[in-house]
C-alpha positions as CSV (number, residue, x, y, z in Angstrom):
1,X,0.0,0.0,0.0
2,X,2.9,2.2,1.1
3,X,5.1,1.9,-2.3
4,X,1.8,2.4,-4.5
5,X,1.1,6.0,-2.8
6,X,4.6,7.1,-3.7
7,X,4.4,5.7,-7.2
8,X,0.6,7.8,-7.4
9,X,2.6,11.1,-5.7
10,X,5.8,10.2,-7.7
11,X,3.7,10.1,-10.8
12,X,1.1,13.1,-9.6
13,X,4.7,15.3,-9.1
14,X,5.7,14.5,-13.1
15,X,2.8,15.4,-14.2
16,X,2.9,18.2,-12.1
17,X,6.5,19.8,-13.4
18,X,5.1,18.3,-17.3
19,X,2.3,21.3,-16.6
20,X,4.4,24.1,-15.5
21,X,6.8,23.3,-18.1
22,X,4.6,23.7,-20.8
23,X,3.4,26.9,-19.6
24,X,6.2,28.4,-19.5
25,X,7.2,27.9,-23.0
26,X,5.5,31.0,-24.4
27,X,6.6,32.7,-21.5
28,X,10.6,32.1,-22.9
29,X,9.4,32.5,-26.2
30,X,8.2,36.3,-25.3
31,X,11.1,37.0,-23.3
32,X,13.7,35.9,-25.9
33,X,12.3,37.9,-28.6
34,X,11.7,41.0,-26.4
35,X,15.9,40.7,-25.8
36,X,16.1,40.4,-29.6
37,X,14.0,43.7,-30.0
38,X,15.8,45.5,-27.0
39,X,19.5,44.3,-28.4
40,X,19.0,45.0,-31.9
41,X,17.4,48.4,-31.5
42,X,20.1,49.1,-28.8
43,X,22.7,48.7,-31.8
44,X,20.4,50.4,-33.8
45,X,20.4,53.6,-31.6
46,X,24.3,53.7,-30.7
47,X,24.7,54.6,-34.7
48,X,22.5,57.9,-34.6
49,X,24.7,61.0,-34.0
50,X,21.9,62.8,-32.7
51,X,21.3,60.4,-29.9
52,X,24.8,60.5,-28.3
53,X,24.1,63.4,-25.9
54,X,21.3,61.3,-24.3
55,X,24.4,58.7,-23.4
56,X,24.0,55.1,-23.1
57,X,21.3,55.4,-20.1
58,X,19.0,57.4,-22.3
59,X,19.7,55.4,-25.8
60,X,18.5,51.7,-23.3
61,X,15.3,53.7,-22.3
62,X,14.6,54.9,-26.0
63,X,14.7,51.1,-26.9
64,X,13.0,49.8,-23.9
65,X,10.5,52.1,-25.2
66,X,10.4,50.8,-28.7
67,X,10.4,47.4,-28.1
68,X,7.3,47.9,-25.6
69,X,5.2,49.3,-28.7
70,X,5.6,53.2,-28.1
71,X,5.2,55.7,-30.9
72,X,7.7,58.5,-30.9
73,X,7.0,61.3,-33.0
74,X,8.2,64.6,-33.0
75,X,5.8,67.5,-31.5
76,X,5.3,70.5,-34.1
77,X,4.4,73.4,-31.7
């Protein structure tokens, strides 16, 4: 009786860590191409003169920025 309840918690705990890993999958997906996005655009921004007085704090926000979807456009007052 005592070796079958392991096996059935043994086997309830595989199942278990089988679930959370497959949840997690789109979870690294996401994160892996938001590093894409935030590296490339990063690269991207270090080659624009106009950006190198914001220094390399305010050239990572720009991209953080970019990769999370914001529009930047440039106000005509």
């Amino acid at each position: 009786m005592s070796n079958s309840l392991q096996n059935c918690f043994l086997g309830i705990m595989a199942l278990s860590l089988s679930v959370i890993a497959i949840e997690l999958a789109p979870v690294s997906r996401q994160s892996t191409a938001w590093n894409r996005c935030l590296e490339t655009t990063r690269n991207f921004l270090s080659k624009i003169h106009s950006l190198e007085g914001k220094g390399q704090v305010g050239r990572e926000a720009i991209a953080v920025n970019i990769c999370n979807g914001a529009v930047h456009y440039k106000n005509k007052d």
